[in-house]
C-alpha positions in Angstrom: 157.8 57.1 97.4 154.2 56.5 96.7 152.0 57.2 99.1 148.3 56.0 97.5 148.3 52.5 96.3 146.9 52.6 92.4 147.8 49.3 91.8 144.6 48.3 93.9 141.1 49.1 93.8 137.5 48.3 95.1 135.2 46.2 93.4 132.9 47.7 91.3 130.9 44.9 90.3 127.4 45.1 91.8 127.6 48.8 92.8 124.9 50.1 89.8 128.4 51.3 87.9 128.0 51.8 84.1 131.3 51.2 83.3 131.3 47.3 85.1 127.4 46.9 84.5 126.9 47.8 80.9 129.0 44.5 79.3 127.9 42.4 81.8 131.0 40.1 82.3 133.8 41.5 79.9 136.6 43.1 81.1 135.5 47.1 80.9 138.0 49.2 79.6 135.9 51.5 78.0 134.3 55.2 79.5 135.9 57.5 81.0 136.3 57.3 84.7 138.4 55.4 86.7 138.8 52.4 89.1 140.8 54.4 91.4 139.1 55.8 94.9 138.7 59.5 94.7 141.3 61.1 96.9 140.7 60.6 100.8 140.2 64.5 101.7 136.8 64.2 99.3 135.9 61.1 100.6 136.4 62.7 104.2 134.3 65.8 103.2 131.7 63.4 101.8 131.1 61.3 105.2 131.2 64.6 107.0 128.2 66.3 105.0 126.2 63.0 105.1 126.3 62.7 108.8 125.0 66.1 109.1 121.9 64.2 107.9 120.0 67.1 106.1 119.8 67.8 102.1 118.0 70.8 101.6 118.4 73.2 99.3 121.8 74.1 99.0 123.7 77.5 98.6 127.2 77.8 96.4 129.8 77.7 98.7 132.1 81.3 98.4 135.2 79.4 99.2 134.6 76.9 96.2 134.5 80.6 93.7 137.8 81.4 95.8 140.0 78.5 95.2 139.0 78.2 91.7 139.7 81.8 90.8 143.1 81.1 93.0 143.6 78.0 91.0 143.1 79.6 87.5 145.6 82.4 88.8 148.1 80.2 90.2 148.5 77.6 87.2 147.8 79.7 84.1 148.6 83.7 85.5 144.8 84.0 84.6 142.8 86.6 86.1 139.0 85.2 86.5 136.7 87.2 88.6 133.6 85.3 90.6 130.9 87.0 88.2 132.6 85.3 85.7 132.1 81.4 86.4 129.2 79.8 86.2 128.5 76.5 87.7 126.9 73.3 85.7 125.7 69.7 86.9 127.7 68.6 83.8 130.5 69.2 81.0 127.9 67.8 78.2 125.2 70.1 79.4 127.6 73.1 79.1 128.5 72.0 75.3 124.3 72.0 74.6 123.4 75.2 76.9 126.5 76.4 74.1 125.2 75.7 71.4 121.8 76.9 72.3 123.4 80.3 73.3 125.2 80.9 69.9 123.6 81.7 67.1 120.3 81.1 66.0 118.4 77.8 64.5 120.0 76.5 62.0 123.3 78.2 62.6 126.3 75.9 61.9 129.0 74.6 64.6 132.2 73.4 64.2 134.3 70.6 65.8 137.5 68.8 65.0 136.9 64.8 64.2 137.5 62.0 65.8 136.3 63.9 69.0 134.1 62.8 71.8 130.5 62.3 70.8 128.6 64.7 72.9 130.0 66.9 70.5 128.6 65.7 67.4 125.4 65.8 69.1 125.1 68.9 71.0 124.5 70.9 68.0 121.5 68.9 66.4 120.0 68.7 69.8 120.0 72.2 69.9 118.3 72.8 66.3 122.1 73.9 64.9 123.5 71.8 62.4 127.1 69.9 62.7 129.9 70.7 60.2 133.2 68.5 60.9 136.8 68.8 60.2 139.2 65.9 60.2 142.2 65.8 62.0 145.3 64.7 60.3 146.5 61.2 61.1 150.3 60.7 60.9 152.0 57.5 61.6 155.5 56.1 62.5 155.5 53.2 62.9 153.3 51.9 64.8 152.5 54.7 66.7 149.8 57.2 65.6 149.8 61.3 66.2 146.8 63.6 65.1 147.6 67.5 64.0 145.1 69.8 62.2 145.5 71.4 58.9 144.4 74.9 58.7 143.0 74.6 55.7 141.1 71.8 56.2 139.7 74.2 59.0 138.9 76.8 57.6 137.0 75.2 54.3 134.5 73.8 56.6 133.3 77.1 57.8 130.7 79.1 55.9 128.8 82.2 56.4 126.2 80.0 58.7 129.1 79.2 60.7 128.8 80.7 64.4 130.8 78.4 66.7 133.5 76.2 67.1 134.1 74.0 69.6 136.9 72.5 70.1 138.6 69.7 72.4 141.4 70.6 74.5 143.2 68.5 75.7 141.9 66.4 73.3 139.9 63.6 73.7 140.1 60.6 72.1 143.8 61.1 70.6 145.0 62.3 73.9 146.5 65.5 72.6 147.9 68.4 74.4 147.7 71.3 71.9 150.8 73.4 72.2 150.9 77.1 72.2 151.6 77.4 68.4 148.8 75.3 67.7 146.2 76.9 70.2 147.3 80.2 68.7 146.3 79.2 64.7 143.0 78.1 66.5 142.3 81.6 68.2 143.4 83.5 64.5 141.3 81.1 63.1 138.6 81.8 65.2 139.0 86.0 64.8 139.1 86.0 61.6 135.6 84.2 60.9 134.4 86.1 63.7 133.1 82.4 65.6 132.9 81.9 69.1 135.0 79.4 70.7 134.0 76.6 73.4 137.0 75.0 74.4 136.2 71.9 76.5 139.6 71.7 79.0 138.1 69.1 81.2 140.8 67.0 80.9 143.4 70.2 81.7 144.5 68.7 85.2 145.8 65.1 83.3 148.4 66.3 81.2 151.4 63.6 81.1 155.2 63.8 81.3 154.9 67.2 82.9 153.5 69.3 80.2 151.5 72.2 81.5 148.3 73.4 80.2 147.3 76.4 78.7 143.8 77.4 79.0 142.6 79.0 75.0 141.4 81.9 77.1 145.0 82.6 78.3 146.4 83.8 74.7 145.5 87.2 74.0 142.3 89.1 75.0 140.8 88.8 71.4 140.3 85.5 72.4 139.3 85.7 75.7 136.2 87.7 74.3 134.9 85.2 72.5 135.6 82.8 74.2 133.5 80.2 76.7 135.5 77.5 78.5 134.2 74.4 80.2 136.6 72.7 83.2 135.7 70.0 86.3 136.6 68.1 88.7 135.0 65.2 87.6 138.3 63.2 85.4 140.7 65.1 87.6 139.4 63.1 90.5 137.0 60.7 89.9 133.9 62.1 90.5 131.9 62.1 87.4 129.4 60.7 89.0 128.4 64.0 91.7 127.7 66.4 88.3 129.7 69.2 89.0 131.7 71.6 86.5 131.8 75.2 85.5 132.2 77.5 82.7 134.5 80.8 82.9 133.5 83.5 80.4 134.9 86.4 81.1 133.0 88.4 77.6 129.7 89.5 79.9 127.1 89.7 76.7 128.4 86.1 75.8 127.9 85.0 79.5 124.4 86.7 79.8 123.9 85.1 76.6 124.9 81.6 78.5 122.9 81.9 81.4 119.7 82.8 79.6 120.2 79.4 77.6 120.3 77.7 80.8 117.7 79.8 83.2 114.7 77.2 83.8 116.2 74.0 82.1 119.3 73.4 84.3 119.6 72.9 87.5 122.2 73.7 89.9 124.8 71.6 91.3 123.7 69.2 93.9 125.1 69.6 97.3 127.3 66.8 97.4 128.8 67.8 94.0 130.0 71.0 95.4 131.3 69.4 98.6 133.5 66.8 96.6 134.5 70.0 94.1 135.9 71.8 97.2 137.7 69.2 98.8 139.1 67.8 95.4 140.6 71.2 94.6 141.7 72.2 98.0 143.5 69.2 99.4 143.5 66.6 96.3 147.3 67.9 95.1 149.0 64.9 96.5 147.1 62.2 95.0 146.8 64.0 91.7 150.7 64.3 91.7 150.5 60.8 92.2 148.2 59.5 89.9 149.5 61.2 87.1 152.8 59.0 87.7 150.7 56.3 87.4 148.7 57.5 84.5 152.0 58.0 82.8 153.5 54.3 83.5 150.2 52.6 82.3 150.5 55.0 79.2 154.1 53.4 78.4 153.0 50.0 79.1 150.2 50.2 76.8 152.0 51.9 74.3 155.0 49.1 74.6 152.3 46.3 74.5 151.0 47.4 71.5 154.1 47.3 69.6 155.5 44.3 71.0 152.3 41.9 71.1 149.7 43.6 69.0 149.7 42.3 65.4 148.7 44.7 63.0 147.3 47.6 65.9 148.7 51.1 65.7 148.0 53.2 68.9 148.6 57.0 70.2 150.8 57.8 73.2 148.9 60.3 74.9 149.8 63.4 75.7 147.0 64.0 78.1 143.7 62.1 79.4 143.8 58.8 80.2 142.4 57.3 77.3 144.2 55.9 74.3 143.4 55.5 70.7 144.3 52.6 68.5 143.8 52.1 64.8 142.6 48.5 63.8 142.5 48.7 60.3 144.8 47.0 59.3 144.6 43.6 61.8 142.3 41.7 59.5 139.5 42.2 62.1 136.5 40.9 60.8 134.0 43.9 61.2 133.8 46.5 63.7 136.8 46.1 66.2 134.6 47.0 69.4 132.3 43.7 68.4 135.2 41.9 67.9 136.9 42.5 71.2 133.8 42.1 72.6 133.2 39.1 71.5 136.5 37.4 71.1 138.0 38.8 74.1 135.9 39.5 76.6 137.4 43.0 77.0 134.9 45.9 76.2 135.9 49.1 74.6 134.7 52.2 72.8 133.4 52.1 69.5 135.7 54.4 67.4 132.9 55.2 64.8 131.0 56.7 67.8 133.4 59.9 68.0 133.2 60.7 64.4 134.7 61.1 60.7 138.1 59.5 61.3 136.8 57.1 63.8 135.6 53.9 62.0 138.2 50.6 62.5 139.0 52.5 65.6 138.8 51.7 69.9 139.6 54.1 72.6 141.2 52.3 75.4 140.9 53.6 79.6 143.5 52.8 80.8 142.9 54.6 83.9 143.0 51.3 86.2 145.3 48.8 88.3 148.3 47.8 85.6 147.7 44.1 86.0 144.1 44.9 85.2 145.4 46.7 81.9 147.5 43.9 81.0 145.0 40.6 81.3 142.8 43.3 79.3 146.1 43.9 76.2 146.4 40.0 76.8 142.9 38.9 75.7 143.5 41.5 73.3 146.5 39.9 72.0 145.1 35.9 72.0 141.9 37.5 70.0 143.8 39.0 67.2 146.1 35.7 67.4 143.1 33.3 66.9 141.7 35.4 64.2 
Protein backbone atom coordinates (compact mmCIF):
# COMPACT_ATOMS: atom_id res chain seq x y z
CA UNK A 1 0.00 0.00 0.00
CA UNK A 2 1.06 3.47 -0.70
CA UNK A 3 1.60 5.50 1.86
CA UNK A 4 2.62 9.10 0.06
CA UNK A 5 0.03 10.30 -2.32
CA UNK A 6 2.14 11.15 -5.89
CA UNK A 7 -0.88 11.49 -7.72
CA UNK A 8 -1.26 14.98 -5.93
CA UNK A 9 0.80 17.95 -5.59
CA UNK A 10 1.01 21.67 -4.56
CA UNK A 11 0.71 24.44 -6.83
CA UNK A 12 3.64 25.81 -8.16
CA UNK A 13 2.32 28.52 -9.97
CA UNK A 14 3.30 31.89 -8.42
CA UNK A 15 6.02 30.40 -6.14
CA UNK A 16 9.23 32.11 -8.21
CA UNK A 17 9.67 28.28 -9.72
CA UNK A 18 11.54 28.04 -13.04
CA UNK A 19 10.11 25.10 -14.19
CA UNK A 20 6.13 26.74 -13.90
CA UNK A 21 7.47 30.47 -14.45
CA UNK A 22 9.74 30.18 -17.41
CA UNK A 23 6.74 29.25 -20.28
CA UNK A 24 4.45 31.34 -18.62
CA UNK A 25 1.09 29.37 -19.22
CA UNK A 26 2.14 26.05 -21.03
CA UNK A 27 1.98 23.01 -19.40
CA UNK A 28 5.85 22.56 -18.09
CA UNK A 29 7.23 19.31 -18.62
CA UNK A 30 10.50 20.25 -19.13
CA UNK A 31 13.69 20.53 -16.29
CA UNK A 32 14.50 18.36 -14.10
CA UNK A 33 12.87 18.42 -10.77
CA UNK A 34 9.75 17.36 -9.75
CA UNK A 35 6.17 18.36 -8.69
CA UNK A 36 6.30 16.05 -5.87
CA UNK A 37 6.87 17.44 -2.01
CA UNK A 38 10.26 16.48 -0.83
CA UNK A 39 9.86 13.67 1.73
CA UNK A 40 8.19 14.86 5.21
CA UNK A 41 11.39 13.94 7.44
CA UNK A 42 13.37 16.97 5.28
CA UNK A 43 10.54 19.06 5.40
CA UNK A 44 10.42 18.38 9.34
CA UNK A 45 14.23 19.08 9.58
CA UNK A 46 13.65 22.21 7.56
CA UNK A 47 10.92 23.90 9.94
CA UNK A 48 13.04 22.79 12.81
CA UNK A 49 16.34 24.77 11.78
CA UNK A 50 14.24 27.78 10.72
CA UNK A 51 12.57 28.21 13.97
CA UNK A 52 15.87 28.22 15.63
CA UNK A 53 15.91 31.67 13.91
CA UNK A 54 19.66 32.15 13.43
CA UNK A 55 21.80 31.60 9.96
CA UNK A 56 25.25 32.15 10.75
CA UNK A 57 27.99 30.59 9.42
CA UNK A 58 27.58 27.18 9.36
CA UNK A 59 29.92 24.11 10.14
CA UNK A 60 29.60 20.56 8.04
CA UNK A 61 27.72 18.41 10.06
CA UNK A 62 29.95 14.98 11.07
CA UNK A 63 26.88 12.87 10.90
CA UNK A 64 26.06 14.01 7.21
CA UNK A 65 30.18 12.44 6.32
CA UNK A 66 28.88 9.32 8.41
CA UNK A 67 25.80 8.28 6.67
CA UNK A 68 27.09 8.98 3.39
CA UNK A 69 30.28 6.95 3.83
CA UNK A 70 27.58 4.29 5.48
CA UNK A 71 25.47 4.70 2.51
CA UNK A 72 28.29 4.20 -0.19
CA UNK A 73 29.19 1.01 1.99
CA UNK A 74 25.91 -0.36 2.31
CA UNK A 75 24.66 -0.01 -1.42
CA UNK A 76 27.82 -0.55 -3.50
CA UNK A 77 30.47 -2.54 -0.72
CA UNK A 78 32.46 0.74 -1.26
CA UNK A 79 34.92 1.82 1.16
CA UNK A 80 34.99 5.83 1.17
CA UNK A 81 36.79 7.47 4.01
CA UNK A 82 35.65 11.19 5.27
CA UNK A 83 38.99 12.84 3.82
CA UNK A 84 37.77 11.64 0.70
CA UNK A 85 34.42 13.63 0.02
CA UNK A 86 34.21 16.90 -0.70
CA UNK A 87 31.13 18.90 -0.50
CA UNK A 88 29.75 21.34 -3.45
CA UNK A 89 26.67 23.94 -3.71
CA UNK A 90 26.12 22.11 -7.02
CA UNK A 91 26.51 19.03 -9.53
CA UNK A 92 27.41 21.61 -12.57
CA UNK A 93 29.95 23.44 -10.40
CA UNK A 94 31.66 20.12 -9.68
CA UNK A 95 31.83 19.25 -13.69
CA UNK A 96 33.66 23.04 -14.14
CA UNK A 97 35.86 22.90 -10.74
CA UNK A 98 36.73 19.34 -13.09
CA UNK A 99 37.56 20.48 -15.76
CA UNK A 100 39.59 23.33 -14.38
CA UNK A 101 41.45 20.70 -12.19
CA UNK A 102 42.58 18.44 -15.19
CA UNK A 103 44.87 19.31 -17.45
CA UNK A 104 46.05 22.50 -18.58
CA UNK A 105 44.46 25.32 -21.08
CA UNK A 106 43.68 24.04 -23.97
CA UNK A 107 43.61 20.46 -22.94
CA UNK A 108 40.72 18.44 -24.55
CA UNK A 109 37.62 16.69 -22.65
CA UNK A 110 35.52 14.10 -23.66
CA UNK A 111 31.76 13.42 -23.23
CA UNK A 112 29.35 11.03 -24.77
CA UNK A 113 26.42 12.96 -26.99
CA UNK A 114 23.28 13.54 -26.61
CA UNK A 115 24.14 14.32 -22.87
CA UNK A 116 23.06 17.02 -20.64
CA UNK A 117 24.34 20.50 -21.53
CA UNK A 118 26.39 21.57 -18.67
CA UNK A 119 28.53 19.18 -20.10
CA UNK A 120 29.22 20.58 -23.33
CA UNK A 121 29.89 23.75 -21.57
CA UNK A 122 32.00 23.10 -18.72
CA UNK A 123 34.99 22.55 -20.69
CA UNK A 124 34.99 25.90 -22.78
CA UNK A 125 34.16 27.68 -19.66
CA UNK A 126 37.15 26.40 -18.27
CA UNK A 127 39.59 27.44 -21.23
CA UNK A 128 39.57 23.31 -22.33
CA UNK A 129 38.16 22.58 -25.48
CA UNK A 130 35.09 19.95 -26.10
CA UNK A 131 35.55 16.83 -28.26
CA UNK A 132 32.23 14.63 -28.55
CA UNK A 133 31.37 11.15 -29.23
CA UNK A 134 27.96 10.04 -30.45
CA UNK A 135 26.07 7.44 -28.96
CA UNK A 136 24.62 4.84 -31.05
CA UNK A 137 20.81 5.04 -31.60
CA UNK A 138 19.00 1.71 -32.17
CA UNK A 139 15.38 1.43 -32.78
CA UNK A 140 12.56 -1.23 -32.60
CA UNK A 141 9.99 -0.11 -33.37
CA UNK A 142 9.01 2.62 -32.01
CA UNK A 143 11.00 2.55 -29.18
CA UNK A 144 14.53 3.98 -29.09
CA UNK A 145 17.79 2.50 -27.04
CA UNK A 146 21.34 4.34 -27.08
CA UNK A 147 24.70 2.02 -26.68
CA UNK A 148 28.29 3.28 -27.31
CA UNK A 149 30.67 1.99 -29.87
CA UNK A 150 34.18 1.74 -28.70
CA UNK A 151 35.57 2.84 -31.52
CA UNK A 152 33.73 5.69 -31.96
CA UNK A 153 35.27 6.34 -28.39
CA UNK A 154 38.33 6.00 -28.74
CA UNK A 155 38.85 7.93 -32.28
CA UNK A 156 37.70 11.07 -30.57
CA UNK A 157 40.61 11.09 -28.21
CA UNK A 158 43.98 12.57 -29.10
CA UNK A 159 47.12 13.21 -27.43
CA UNK A 160 45.43 16.63 -26.00
CA UNK A 161 42.91 14.56 -24.53
CA UNK A 162 43.01 14.58 -20.55
CA UNK A 163 39.40 13.82 -19.34
CA UNK A 164 36.38 12.20 -19.93
CA UNK A 165 33.38 12.70 -18.43
CA UNK A 166 30.88 10.76 -18.64
CA UNK A 167 27.01 10.41 -17.62
CA UNK A 168 25.98 7.76 -15.49
CA UNK A 169 23.04 6.97 -15.23
CA UNK A 170 22.63 8.65 -18.21
CA UNK A 171 20.81 11.64 -18.79
CA UNK A 172 18.82 12.35 -21.41
CA UNK A 173 18.32 8.63 -22.74
CA UNK A 174 17.79 7.40 -19.33
CA UNK A 175 20.39 4.73 -19.37
CA UNK A 176 21.68 2.56 -16.69
CA UNK A 177 25.08 1.42 -17.93
CA UNK A 178 25.58 -2.25 -16.96
CA UNK A 179 28.71 -3.69 -15.64
CA UNK A 180 30.07 -4.78 -19.02
CA UNK A 181 29.62 -1.53 -20.36
CA UNK A 182 31.06 0.51 -17.34
CA UNK A 183 33.95 -1.81 -17.55
CA UNK A 184 34.96 -0.97 -21.56
CA UNK A 185 34.61 2.68 -20.15
CA UNK A 186 37.24 2.16 -17.28
CA UNK A 187 39.83 0.12 -20.00
CA UNK A 188 39.04 2.82 -22.10
CA UNK A 189 39.91 5.27 -19.77
CA UNK A 190 43.55 3.30 -18.62
CA UNK A 191 44.63 2.81 -21.61
CA UNK A 192 44.65 6.64 -22.73
CA UNK A 193 45.68 7.37 -19.43
CA UNK A 194 42.40 10.11 -19.00
CA UNK A 195 40.80 10.85 -15.94
CA UNK A 196 37.24 10.01 -15.49
CA UNK A 197 34.24 12.24 -13.97
CA UNK A 198 31.38 10.20 -13.73
CA UNK A 199 28.36 12.30 -12.91
CA UNK A 200 26.00 9.49 -10.85
CA UNK A 201 23.47 12.02 -9.73
CA UNK A 202 20.81 10.27 -10.85
CA UNK A 203 22.26 6.85 -9.08
CA UNK A 204 19.36 6.70 -6.43
CA UNK A 205 16.43 6.59 -9.59
CA UNK A 206 17.19 3.56 -11.21
CA UNK A 207 13.86 1.80 -12.42
CA UNK A 208 12.44 -1.82 -12.35
CA UNK A 209 14.93 -2.62 -9.54
CA UNK A 210 18.18 -2.33 -11.19
CA UNK A 211 21.00 -1.40 -8.85
CA UNK A 212 23.66 0.98 -9.47
CA UNK A 213 27.16 0.63 -9.66
CA UNK A 214 29.18 3.48 -8.95
CA UNK A 215 32.44 3.59 -11.97
CA UNK A 216 34.69 3.86 -8.88
CA UNK A 217 33.42 0.44 -7.68
CA UNK A 218 35.24 -1.73 -10.62
CA UNK A 219 38.74 -2.18 -9.94
CA UNK A 220 41.25 0.18 -8.16
CA UNK A 221 42.78 1.27 -11.52
CA UNK A 222 39.84 3.06 -11.80
CA UNK A 223 39.20 4.29 -8.65
CA UNK A 224 42.59 6.21 -9.04
CA UNK A 225 41.55 8.20 -11.59
CA UNK A 226 38.61 8.57 -10.96
CA UNK A 227 36.36 11.76 -9.55
CA UNK A 228 32.66 11.05 -8.98
CA UNK A 229 29.89 13.61 -8.50
CA UNK A 230 26.48 12.33 -6.42
CA UNK A 231 23.39 14.50 -4.52
CA UNK A 232 20.57 14.55 -3.08
CA UNK A 233 19.05 17.00 -5.10
CA UNK A 234 16.92 14.46 -7.98
CA UNK A 235 16.82 11.80 -5.38
CA UNK A 236 14.53 14.05 -3.38
CA UNK A 237 13.62 17.11 -4.76
CA UNK A 238 15.75 19.48 -3.53
CA UNK A 239 17.67 21.00 -6.31
CA UNK A 240 16.82 23.96 -5.30
CA UNK A 241 19.00 23.98 -1.44
CA UNK A 242 22.60 23.37 -3.65
CA UNK A 243 23.96 20.57 -2.07
CA UNK A 244 26.17 17.57 -3.59
CA UNK A 245 29.50 16.07 -3.18
CA UNK A 246 32.38 14.53 -4.97
CA UNK A 247 34.22 11.26 -3.65
CA UNK A 248 37.81 10.95 -4.88
CA UNK A 249 39.53 8.67 -3.21
CA UNK A 250 43.23 9.31 -5.61
CA UNK A 251 44.56 12.22 -2.94
CA UNK A 252 46.91 14.13 -5.72
CA UNK A 253 43.62 14.25 -7.94
CA UNK A 254 41.56 15.46 -4.94
CA UNK A 255 44.20 18.15 -3.86
CA UNK A 256 44.17 18.84 -7.41
CA UNK A 257 40.14 19.38 -6.93
CA UNK A 258 40.19 21.41 -4.11
CA UNK A 259 42.76 23.82 -5.30
CA UNK A 260 40.42 24.46 -8.39
CA UNK A 261 37.74 25.25 -6.10
CA UNK A 262 39.66 27.17 -2.99
CA UNK A 263 38.39 31.00 -3.31
CA UNK A 264 35.70 30.58 -6.13
CA UNK A 265 33.20 28.18 -4.38
CA UNK A 266 31.53 28.36 -1.65
CA UNK A 267 30.38 25.96 0.77
CA UNK A 268 27.06 24.46 1.13
CA UNK A 269 24.51 26.69 2.74
CA UNK A 270 23.07 25.55 5.99
CA UNK A 271 19.81 24.61 4.90
CA UNK A 272 21.29 22.44 2.02
CA UNK A 273 23.07 20.29 4.50
CA UNK A 274 20.12 20.00 6.80
CA UNK A 275 17.71 18.77 3.92
CA UNK A 276 21.01 16.43 2.72
CA UNK A 277 20.92 14.81 6.26
CA UNK A 278 17.43 14.24 6.72
CA UNK A 279 16.85 13.10 2.95
CA UNK A 280 19.52 10.42 3.39
CA UNK A 281 18.73 9.36 6.85
CA UNK A 282 15.02 8.94 7.01
CA UNK A 283 13.92 9.57 3.13
CA UNK A 284 13.99 5.45 2.29
CA UNK A 285 10.33 5.17 2.42
CA UNK A 286 9.24 7.69 0.15
CA UNK A 287 12.07 7.00 -2.30
CA UNK A 288 10.81 3.25 -2.30
CA UNK A 289 7.74 4.83 -3.12
CA UNK A 290 8.36 7.19 -5.63
CA UNK A 291 10.30 5.03 -7.66
CA UNK A 292 7.05 2.88 -8.08
CA UNK A 293 5.62 5.80 -9.25
CA UNK A 294 8.40 6.92 -11.40
CA UNK A 295 8.15 3.47 -12.94
CA UNK A 296 4.24 3.53 -13.71
CA UNK A 297 4.46 7.01 -15.40
CA UNK A 298 7.48 5.57 -17.37
CA UNK A 299 5.12 2.73 -18.81
CA UNK A 300 2.31 5.06 -19.40
CA UNK A 301 4.36 7.32 -21.36
CA UNK A 302 6.06 4.78 -23.16
CA UNK A 303 2.46 3.06 -24.04
CA UNK A 304 1.10 6.58 -25.07
CA UNK A 305 3.65 7.10 -27.37
CA UNK A 306 3.06 4.07 -29.26
CA UNK A 307 -0.54 4.01 -29.20
CA UNK A 308 -1.39 7.81 -29.80
CA UNK A 309 1.75 9.46 -31.01
CA UNK A 310 1.97 9.54 -34.89
CA UNK A 311 5.27 9.35 -36.12
CA UNK A 312 7.19 9.84 -32.34
CA UNK A 313 9.73 7.19 -31.24
CA UNK A 314 10.65 7.40 -27.51
CA UNK A 315 13.23 5.63 -24.87
CA UNK A 316 11.99 3.64 -21.90
CA UNK A 317 14.20 4.62 -19.29
CA UNK A 318 16.23 2.73 -17.44
CA UNK A 319 16.98 5.39 -14.87
CA UNK A 320 16.04 9.25 -14.20
CA UNK A 321 12.92 10.42 -14.71
CA UNK A 322 13.27 11.94 -17.91
CA UNK A 323 12.41 10.50 -21.35
CA UNK A 324 13.73 10.99 -24.76
CA UNK A 325 11.65 11.11 -27.88
CA UNK A 326 12.77 11.26 -31.48
CA UNK A 327 10.53 13.59 -33.74
CA UNK A 328 12.04 13.29 -36.83
CA UNK A 329 10.08 11.70 -38.52
CA UNK A 330 6.31 13.38 -37.51
CA UNK A 331 6.39 15.90 -40.20
CA UNK A 332 6.96 18.60 -37.47
CA UNK A 333 7.50 21.74 -39.07
CA UNK A 334 10.82 22.97 -37.51
CA UNK A 335 12.25 22.45 -34.18
CA UNK A 336 9.88 20.09 -32.16
CA UNK A 337 10.27 22.12 -28.78
CA UNK A 338 8.71 25.38 -30.76
CA UNK A 339 6.22 23.30 -32.11
CA UNK A 340 4.89 21.84 -28.91
CA UNK A 341 5.22 25.04 -27.59
CA UNK A 342 3.32 26.56 -29.73
CA UNK A 343 0.76 24.16 -30.86
CA UNK A 344 0.30 22.47 -27.53
CA UNK A 345 0.80 24.42 -24.88
CA UNK A 346 3.09 21.85 -23.35
CA UNK A 347 6.72 23.00 -22.85
CA UNK A 348 9.70 20.75 -23.16
CA UNK A 349 13.45 20.50 -23.61
CA UNK A 350 15.02 21.42 -26.66
CA UNK A 351 16.90 18.23 -27.92
CA UNK A 352 19.56 20.21 -29.90
CA UNK A 353 20.44 21.75 -26.47
CA UNK A 354 22.19 18.36 -25.22
CA UNK A 355 24.32 17.92 -28.24
CA UNK A 356 25.36 15.99 -31.52
CA UNK A 357 22.50 13.52 -31.78
CA UNK A 358 20.06 15.86 -30.28
CA UNK A 359 18.46 17.93 -33.05
CA UNK A 360 14.48 16.82 -33.97
CA UNK A 361 14.68 15.61 -30.35
CA UNK A 362 12.50 16.64 -26.75
CA UNK A 363 13.24 15.24 -23.36
CA UNK A 364 10.06 14.73 -21.48
CA UNK A 365 9.86 14.97 -17.12
CA UNK A 366 7.74 13.03 -16.36
CA UNK A 367 8.33 13.24 -12.85
CA UNK A 368 4.68 14.56 -11.94
CA UNK A 369 0.93 13.59 -11.01
CA UNK A 370 -0.10 10.86 -13.98
CA UNK A 371 -3.11 12.88 -14.96
CA UNK A 372 -0.80 15.79 -15.26
CA UNK A 373 1.45 13.58 -17.73
CA UNK A 374 -1.42 12.63 -19.66
CA UNK A 375 -3.40 16.10 -20.50
CA UNK A 376 0.41 16.96 -21.35
CA UNK A 377 0.79 13.37 -24.11
CA UNK A 378 -2.82 14.57 -24.95
CA UNK A 379 -1.99 18.12 -26.30
CA UNK A 380 0.85 16.38 -27.53
CA UNK A 381 -1.21 14.05 -29.49
CA UNK A 382 -4.10 16.79 -30.89
CA UNK A 383 -0.79 19.01 -32.06
CA UNK A 384 0.75 16.38 -34.21
CA UNK A 385 -2.97 15.45 -35.34
CA UNK A 386 -3.72 19.12 -36.55
CA UNK A 387 -0.42 19.36 -38.24
Amino acid sequence: MMHHNFDQSPCRQGTDSLKWQRYGDALPLWVADMDFPTPEPVLTALRERVAHGVFGYGALPEALTETLCARMADLYQWMVTPEQIVYLPGLVCGLNVVCRAVGEPGDEVLVQTPVYPPFLAAPGNQERQLVTAELTLETDGKRLYYTFDDTVLAAAISAHTRLFIVCHPHNPVGRAFNNEELIRLATLCERHDLTVCSDEIHCDLLLDGRRHTPLATLSPEIARRCITLMAPSKTFNIPGLGASFAIIQNPQLRQCFKQALRGIVPDVNILGLTAALAAYQHGGDWLRELLLYLTANRDYLADTVIRALPGIQATVPEATYLAWLNCRDAGIPGNPQHFFLEQAGVALNDGATFGPGGEGFVRVNFACPRARLAEGLERMRGALLKR
